[in-house]
ZAKOL-568441 format. One record per residue (C-alpha): residue number from 0; x, y negated, z. Coordinates in steps of 0.25 Angstrom, whole numbers, padded with zeros to 4 digits. Example, Ala and Ser with C-alpha at 12.3 -4.5 7.8 and 13.67 -1.06 7.14 Angstrom:
2
   num      px      py      pz
     0    0049    0018    0031
     1    0055    0004    0029
END
This chain:
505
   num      px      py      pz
     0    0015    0036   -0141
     1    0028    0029   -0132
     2    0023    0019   -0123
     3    0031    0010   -0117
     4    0028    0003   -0105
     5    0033   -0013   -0104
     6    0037   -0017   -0092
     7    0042   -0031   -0091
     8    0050   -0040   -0079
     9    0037   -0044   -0073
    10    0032   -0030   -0071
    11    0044   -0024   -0065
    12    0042   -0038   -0055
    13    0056   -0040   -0059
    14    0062   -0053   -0055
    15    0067   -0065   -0066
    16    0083   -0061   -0063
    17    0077   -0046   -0066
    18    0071   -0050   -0077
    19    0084   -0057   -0084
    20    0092   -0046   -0083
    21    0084   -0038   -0087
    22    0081   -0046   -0100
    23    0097   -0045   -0099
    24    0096   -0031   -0103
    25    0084   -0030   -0109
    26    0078   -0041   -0118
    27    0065   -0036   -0121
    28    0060   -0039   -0107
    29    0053   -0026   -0105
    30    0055   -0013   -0099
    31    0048    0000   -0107
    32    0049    0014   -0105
    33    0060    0014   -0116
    34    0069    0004   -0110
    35    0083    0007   -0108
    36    0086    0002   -0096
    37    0101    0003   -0088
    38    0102   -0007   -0078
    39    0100   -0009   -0064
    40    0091   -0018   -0064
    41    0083   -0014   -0074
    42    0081   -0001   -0066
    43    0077   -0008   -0054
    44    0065   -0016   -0063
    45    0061   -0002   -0066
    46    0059    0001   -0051
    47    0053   -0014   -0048
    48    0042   -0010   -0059
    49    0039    0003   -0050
    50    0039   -0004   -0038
    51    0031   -0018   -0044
    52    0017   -0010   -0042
    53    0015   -0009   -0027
    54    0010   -0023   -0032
    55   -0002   -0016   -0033
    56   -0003   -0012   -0019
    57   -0008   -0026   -0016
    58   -0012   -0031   -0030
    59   -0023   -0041   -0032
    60   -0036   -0034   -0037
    61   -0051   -0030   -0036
    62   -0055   -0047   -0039
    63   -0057   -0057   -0032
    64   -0049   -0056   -0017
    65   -0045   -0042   -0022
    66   -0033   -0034   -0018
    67   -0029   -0020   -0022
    68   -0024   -0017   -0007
    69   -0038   -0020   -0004
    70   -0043   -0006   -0012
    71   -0041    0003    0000
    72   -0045   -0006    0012
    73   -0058   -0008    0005
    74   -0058    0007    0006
    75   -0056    0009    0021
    76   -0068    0002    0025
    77   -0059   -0008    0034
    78   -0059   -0019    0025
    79   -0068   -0029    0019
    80   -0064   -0040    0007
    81   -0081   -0042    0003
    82   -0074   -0054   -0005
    83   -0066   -0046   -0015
    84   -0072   -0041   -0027
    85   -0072   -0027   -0026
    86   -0071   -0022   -0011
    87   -0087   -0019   -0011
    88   -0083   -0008   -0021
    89   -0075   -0002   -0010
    90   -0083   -0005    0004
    91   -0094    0001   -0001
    92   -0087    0011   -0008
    93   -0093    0010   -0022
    94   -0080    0008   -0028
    95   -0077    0015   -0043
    96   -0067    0017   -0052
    97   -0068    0005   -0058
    98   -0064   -0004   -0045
    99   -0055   -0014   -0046
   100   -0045   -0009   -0036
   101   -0043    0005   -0041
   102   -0039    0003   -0054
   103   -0028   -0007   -0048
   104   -0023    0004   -0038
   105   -0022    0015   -0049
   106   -0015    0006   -0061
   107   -0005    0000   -0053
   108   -0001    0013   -0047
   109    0000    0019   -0060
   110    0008    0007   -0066
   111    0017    0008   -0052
   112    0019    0023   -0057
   113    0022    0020   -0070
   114    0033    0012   -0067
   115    0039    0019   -0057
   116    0038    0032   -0066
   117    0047    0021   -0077
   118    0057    0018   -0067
   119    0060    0031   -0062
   120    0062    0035   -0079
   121    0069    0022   -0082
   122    0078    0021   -0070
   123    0082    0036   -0069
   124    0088    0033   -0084
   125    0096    0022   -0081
   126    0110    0030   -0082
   127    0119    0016   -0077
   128    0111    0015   -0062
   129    0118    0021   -0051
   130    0112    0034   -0045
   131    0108    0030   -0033
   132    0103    0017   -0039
   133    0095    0026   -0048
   134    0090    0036   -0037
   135    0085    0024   -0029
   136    0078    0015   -0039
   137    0070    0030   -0043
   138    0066    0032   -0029
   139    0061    0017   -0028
   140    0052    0022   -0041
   141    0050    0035   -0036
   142    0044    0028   -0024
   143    0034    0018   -0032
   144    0030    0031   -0039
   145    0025    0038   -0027
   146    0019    0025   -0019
   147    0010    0023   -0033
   148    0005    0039   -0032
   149    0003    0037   -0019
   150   -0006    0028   -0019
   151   -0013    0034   -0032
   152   -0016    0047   -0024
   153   -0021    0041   -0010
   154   -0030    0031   -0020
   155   -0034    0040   -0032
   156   -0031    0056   -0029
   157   -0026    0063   -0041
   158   -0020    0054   -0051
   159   -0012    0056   -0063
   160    0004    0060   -0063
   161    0012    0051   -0070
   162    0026    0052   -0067
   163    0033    0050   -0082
   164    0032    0035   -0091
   165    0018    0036   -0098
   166    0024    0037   -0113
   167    0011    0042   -0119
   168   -0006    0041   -0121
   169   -0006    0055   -0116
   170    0001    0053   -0104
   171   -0011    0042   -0099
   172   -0020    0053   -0098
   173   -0015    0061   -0086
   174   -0023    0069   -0077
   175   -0024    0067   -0062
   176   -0016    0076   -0053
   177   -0017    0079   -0039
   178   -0014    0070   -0028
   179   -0005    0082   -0020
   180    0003    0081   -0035
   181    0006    0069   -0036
   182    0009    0070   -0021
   183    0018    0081   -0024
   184    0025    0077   -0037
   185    0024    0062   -0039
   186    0024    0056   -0023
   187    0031    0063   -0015
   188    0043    0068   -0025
   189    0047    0053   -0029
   190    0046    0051   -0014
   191    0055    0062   -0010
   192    0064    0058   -0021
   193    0065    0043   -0017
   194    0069    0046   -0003
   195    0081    0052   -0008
   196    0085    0039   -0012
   197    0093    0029   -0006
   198    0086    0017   -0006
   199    0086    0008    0009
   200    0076    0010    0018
   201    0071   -0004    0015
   202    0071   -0013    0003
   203    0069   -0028    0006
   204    0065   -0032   -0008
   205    0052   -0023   -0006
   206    0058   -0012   -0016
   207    0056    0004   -0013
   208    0064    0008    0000
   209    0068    0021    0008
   210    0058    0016    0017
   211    0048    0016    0007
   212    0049    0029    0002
   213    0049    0036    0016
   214    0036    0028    0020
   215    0030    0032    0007
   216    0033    0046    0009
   217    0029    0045    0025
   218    0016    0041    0018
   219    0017    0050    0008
   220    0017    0062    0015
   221    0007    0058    0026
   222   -0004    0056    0014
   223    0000    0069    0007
   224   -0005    0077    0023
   225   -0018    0070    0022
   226   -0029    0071    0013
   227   -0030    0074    0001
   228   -0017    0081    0000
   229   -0016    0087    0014
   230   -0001    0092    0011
   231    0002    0098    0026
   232    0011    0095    0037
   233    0022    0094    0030
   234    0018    0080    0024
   235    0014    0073    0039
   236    0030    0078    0041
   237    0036    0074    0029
   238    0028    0059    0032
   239    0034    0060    0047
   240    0048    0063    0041
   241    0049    0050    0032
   242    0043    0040    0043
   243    0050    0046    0053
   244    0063    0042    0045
   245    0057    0028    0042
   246    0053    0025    0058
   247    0067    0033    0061
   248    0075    0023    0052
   249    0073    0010    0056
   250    0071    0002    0045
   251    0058   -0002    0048
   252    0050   -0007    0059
   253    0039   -0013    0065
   254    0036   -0028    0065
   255    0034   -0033    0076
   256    0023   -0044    0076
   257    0012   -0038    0064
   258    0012   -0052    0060
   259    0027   -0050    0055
   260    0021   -0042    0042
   261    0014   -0054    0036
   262    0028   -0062    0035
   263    0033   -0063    0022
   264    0046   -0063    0028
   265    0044   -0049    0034
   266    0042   -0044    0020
   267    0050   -0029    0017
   268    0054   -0030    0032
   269    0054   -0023    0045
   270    0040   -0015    0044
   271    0039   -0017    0030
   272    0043   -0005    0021
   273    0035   -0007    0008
   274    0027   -0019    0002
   275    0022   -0025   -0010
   276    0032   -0038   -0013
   277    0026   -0050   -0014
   278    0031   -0065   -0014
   279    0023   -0078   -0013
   280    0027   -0084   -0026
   281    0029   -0072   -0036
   282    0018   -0062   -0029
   283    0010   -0066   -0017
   284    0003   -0057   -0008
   285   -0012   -0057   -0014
   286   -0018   -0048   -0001
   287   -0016   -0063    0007
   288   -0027   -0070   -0001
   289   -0035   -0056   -0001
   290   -0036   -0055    0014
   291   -0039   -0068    0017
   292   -0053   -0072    0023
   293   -0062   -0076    0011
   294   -0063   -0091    0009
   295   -0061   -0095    0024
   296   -0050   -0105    0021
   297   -0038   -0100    0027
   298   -0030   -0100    0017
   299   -0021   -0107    0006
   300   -0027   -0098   -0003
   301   -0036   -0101   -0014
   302   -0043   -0087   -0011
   303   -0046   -0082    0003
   304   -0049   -0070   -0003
   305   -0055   -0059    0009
   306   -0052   -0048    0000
   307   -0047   -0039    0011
   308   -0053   -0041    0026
   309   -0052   -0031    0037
   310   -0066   -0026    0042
   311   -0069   -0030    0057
   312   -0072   -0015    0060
   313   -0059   -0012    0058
   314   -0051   -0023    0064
   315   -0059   -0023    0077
   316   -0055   -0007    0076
   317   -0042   -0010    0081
   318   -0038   -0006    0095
   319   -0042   -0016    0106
   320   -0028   -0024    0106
   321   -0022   -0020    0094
   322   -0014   -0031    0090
   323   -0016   -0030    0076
   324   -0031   -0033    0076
   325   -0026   -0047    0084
   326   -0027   -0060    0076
   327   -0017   -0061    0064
   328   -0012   -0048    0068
   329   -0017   -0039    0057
   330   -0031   -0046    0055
   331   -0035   -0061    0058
   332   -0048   -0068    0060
   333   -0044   -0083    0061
   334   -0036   -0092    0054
   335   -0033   -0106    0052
   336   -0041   -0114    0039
   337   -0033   -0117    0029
   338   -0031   -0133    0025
   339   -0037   -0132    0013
   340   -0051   -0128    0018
   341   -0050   -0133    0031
   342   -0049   -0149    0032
   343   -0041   -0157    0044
   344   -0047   -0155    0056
   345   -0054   -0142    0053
   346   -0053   -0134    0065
   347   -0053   -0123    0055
   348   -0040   -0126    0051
   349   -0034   -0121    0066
   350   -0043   -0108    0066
   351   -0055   -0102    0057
   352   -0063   -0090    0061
   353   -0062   -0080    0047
   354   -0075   -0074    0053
   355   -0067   -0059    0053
   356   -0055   -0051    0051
   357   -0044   -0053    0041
   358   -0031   -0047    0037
   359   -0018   -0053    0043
   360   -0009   -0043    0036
   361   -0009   -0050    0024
   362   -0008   -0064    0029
   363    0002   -0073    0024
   364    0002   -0086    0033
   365    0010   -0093    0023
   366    0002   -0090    0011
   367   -0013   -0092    0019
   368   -0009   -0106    0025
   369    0000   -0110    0013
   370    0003   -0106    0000
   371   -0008   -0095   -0004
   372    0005   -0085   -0007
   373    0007   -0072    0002
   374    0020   -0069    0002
   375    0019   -0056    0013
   376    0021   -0041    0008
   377    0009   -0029    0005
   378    0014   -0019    0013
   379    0012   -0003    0007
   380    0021    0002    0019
   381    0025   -0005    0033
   382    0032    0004    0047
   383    0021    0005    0053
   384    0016    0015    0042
   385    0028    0023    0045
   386    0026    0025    0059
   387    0013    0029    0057
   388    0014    0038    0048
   389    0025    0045    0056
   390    0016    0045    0067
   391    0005    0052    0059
   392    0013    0061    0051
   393    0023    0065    0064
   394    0012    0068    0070
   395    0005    0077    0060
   396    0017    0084    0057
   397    0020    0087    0073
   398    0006    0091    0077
   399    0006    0078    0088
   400    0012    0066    0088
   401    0029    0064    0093
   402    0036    0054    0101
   403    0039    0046    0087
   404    0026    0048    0081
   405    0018    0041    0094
   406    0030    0029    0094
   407    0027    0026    0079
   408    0012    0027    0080
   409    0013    0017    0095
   410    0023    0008    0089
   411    0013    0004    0080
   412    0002    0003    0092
   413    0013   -0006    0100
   414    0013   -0016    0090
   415   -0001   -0017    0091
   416   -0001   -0018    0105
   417   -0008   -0004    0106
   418   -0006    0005    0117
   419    0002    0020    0112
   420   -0005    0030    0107
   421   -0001    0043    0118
   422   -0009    0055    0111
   423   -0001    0066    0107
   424   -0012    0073    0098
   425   -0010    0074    0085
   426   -0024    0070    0082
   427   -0026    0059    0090
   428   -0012    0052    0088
   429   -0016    0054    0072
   430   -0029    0047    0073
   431   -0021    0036    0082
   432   -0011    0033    0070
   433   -0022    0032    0060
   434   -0029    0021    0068
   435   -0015    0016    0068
   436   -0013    0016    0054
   437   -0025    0010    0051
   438   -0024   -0002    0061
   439   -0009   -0005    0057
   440   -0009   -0003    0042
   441   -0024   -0009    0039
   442   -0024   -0015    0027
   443   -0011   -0011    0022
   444   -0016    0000    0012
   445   -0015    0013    0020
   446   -0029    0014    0029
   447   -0037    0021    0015
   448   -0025    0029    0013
   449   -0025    0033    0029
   450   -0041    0037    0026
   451   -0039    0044    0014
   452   -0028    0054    0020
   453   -0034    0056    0033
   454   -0049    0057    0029
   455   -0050    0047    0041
   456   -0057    0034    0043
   457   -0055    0026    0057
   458   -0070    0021    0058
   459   -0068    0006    0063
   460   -0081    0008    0071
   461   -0080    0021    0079
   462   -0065    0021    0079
   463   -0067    0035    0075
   464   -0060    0043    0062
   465   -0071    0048    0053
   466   -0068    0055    0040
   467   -0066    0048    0028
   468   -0078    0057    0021
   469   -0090    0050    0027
   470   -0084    0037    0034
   471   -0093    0025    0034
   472   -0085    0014    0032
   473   -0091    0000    0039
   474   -0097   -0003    0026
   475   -0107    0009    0028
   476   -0101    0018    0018
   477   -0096    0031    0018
   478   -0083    0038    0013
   479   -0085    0049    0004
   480   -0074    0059   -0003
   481   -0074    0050   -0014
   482   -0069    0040   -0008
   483   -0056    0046   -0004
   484   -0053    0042   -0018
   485   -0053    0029   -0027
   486   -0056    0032   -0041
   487   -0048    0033   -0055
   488   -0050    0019   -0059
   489   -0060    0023   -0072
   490   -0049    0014   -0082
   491   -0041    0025   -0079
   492   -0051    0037   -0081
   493   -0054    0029   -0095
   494   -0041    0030   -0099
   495   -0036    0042   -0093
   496   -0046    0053   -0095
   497   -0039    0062   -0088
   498   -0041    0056   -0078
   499   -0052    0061   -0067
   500   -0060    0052   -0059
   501   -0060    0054   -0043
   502   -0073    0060   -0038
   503   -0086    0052   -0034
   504   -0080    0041   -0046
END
């Protein structure tokens, strides 16, 4: 039984000119996996479906003041967001297959597959595009692809293979397989192949880049030597290999004020090499509202949501001096009131106490004081990450840290007006970039993915690293095996009953 699979303008995020002339060629105004297709543009709508699901990574969800980037804070134990529906579930790790958030994470990555898995069919049949045109808008696919099982395995384990258009019932119920296969087969294969493109190192629309897939595969290879697949040495040098060209390049760089990355004008620059594509009037920045203080009246917001908060055991973690725990750095505790709850002559309107800590990274000064419309980027990869992955792999690979290695890791220290790190033991100078890691991308989706691969958790309290298996988060529970995995969302074990369910579920 052929089933074919619509996709119109809107869910490709095509534009309205895109649109016409497509309706020029086509004017049935859908896509299907029986289309014939033979224009440029056409195939490049294919490739925008792929990429339209990194919307996910930052997708409203979960109810009321809910985000799905907030799924795996809720899960470090270093964020709070009592006023959203469902963080409790996680906090106290009581969380089933039934949660909100999950179910989010796994379709969307699923329906990002499937339309990458249509464009690299559909594109590679288009006899009239250029070779290397053809080559690159694969690679750009290719990429989606593997960025979408990446984040299936870190969240999920094994999960089903789908590398082929879905055309029948039968093929829905498809067993899981291993995370080192779909490592092995899916992942790293369309990465390797993507980075024989030649696609620029930087893409200032936002789109898949050189810099992207060597990022990914840095990434990539540095989770592939920790758990669960403990793949060997040779992964920490193939992660080394791909930041060191990144760092060796040039095309990135540091900002120099931390504040420069909540500029809209700063989008897809400088630091930047990934991010989900937002703009004020089409698709605003949702995670604003979400990590805003609840109902203090700071804003031009109708919700102040507090869906997302940092914990104050984490914050006052931070190194005596670390610039980054300064007001408005990464984190902010005062702000002025907004006019609309705060009448003339208030003296809340100069300064109000927000009675804690609240993210800064997602602050957009515009839309708080104004128009209630963030128009700032989610970042999935910045060059801070690169360096310190190369100073973590470089240094696993090598047995001890080298001159580059300790400059990436201290550039990072510097802009935080940090002393350097000297050690030259491999041990020590790991832990030291894992505290790094955690301090500079906090809140940026990589802290439970650093947990889950290391089997270590930075206790905010002692300073101390304790293994994952019997941590005590600060809300008194404890880690256990099963929570080195989220469930299979039980829609998915309903329908799919080949489907088996993650232990302790």
């Amino acid at each position: 039984m052929k089933k074919n699979i619509i996709y119109t303008c809107l869910a490709f995020g095509l534009t309205l000119s895109s649109c016409e002339d497509f309706l020029k060629e086509n004017p049935t105004g859908s896509l299907t996996t029986s289309s014939e297709v033979s224009s440029p543009e056409i195939a490049r709508a294919f490739v925008d479906g792929a990429l339209s699901q990194i919307t996910v990574f930052n997708n409203g969800g979960g109810g009321w003041g809910g985000n799905n980037a907030s799924l795996t804070e809720f899960m470090t134990g270093k964020a709070d967001g009592n006023s959203q529906t469902e963080a409790f579930k996680f906090f106290d790790l009581e969380y089933d297959s039934r949660a909100f958030y999950i179910d989010n994470w796994w379709s969307g990555m699923y329906s990002g597959i499937a339309r990458a898995n249509l464009a690299i069919q559909k594109v590679g049949e288009i006899p009239t595009l250029p070779a290397e045109t053809k080559k690159n808008m694969i690679a750009e696919a290719r990429t989606m692809r593997a960025l979408y099982y990446f984040q299936l395995v870190r969240m999920f384990g094994d999960v089903p293979k789908l590398t082929e258009l879905v055309t029948s019932l039968d093929e829905v119920q498809t067993p899981r397989s291993p995370v080192k296969e779909i490592y092995d087969e899916i992942i790293i294969p369309d990465l390797l192949e993507a980075e024989k493109s030649t696609l620029p190192w930087r893409d200032a629309n936002g789109r898949t880049s050189m810099g992207l897939i060597k990022t990914l595969l840095a990434d990539v290879y540095l989770t592939y030597s920790g758990f669960p697949v403990q793949g060997g040495p040779q992964g920490y040098a193939e992660s080394a290999k791909r930041s060191k060209e990144i760092i060796d390049n040039g095309t990135y760089s540091l900002f120099t004020e931390y504040t420069d990355m909540i500029l809209p004008a700063n989008r897809n620059t400088k630091e930047f090499i990934f991010q989900v594509q937002h703009e004020k009037d089409i698709r605003n920045n949702g995670l604003t509202p979400v990590t805003l203080p609840a109902f203090r009246g700071i804003a031009a917001y109708s919700d102040e949501y507090g869906g997302l908060i940092p914990r104050k055991e984490f914050v006052e973690s931070y190194e005596k001096g670390d610039k980054r725990a300064q007001e408005k750095q990464f984190f902010y505790t005062y702000y002025k009131g907004h006019p609309n709850d705060y009448p003339a002559g208030d003296v809340r309107r100069d300064s109000l106490n927000l009675g804690g800590y609240f993210i800064y990274k997602y602050f957009d000064k515009q839309a708080v004081d104004n128009d209630a419309k963030a128009n700032i980027n989610y970042t999935i990869y910045r060059y801070a990450q690169v360096l310190l992955m190369y100073a973590e792999a470089s240094n696993r690979a090598e047995g001890k840290p080298n001159a580059q290695a300790m400059k990436a890791l201290n550039d990072i220290r510097t802009r935080a007006k940090l002393p350097a790190i000297t050690t030259t033991n491999m041990d020590e100078f790991e832990k030291a970039v894992w505290a790094e890691r955690y301090f500079e991308l906090c809140f940026e989706g990589k802290m439970w993915f650093d947990i889950i691969r290391t089997r270590k958790v930075r206790n905010d309290v002692t300073k101390k690293w304790d293994d994952f298996v019997g941590h005590r988060t600060v809300y008194g529970k404890s880690f256990t095996e099963k929570n080195l995995l989220f469930p299979i969302p039980r829609r998915e074990t309903d329908n799919n009953k080949s489907l088996e369910q993650n232990p302790g579920f």
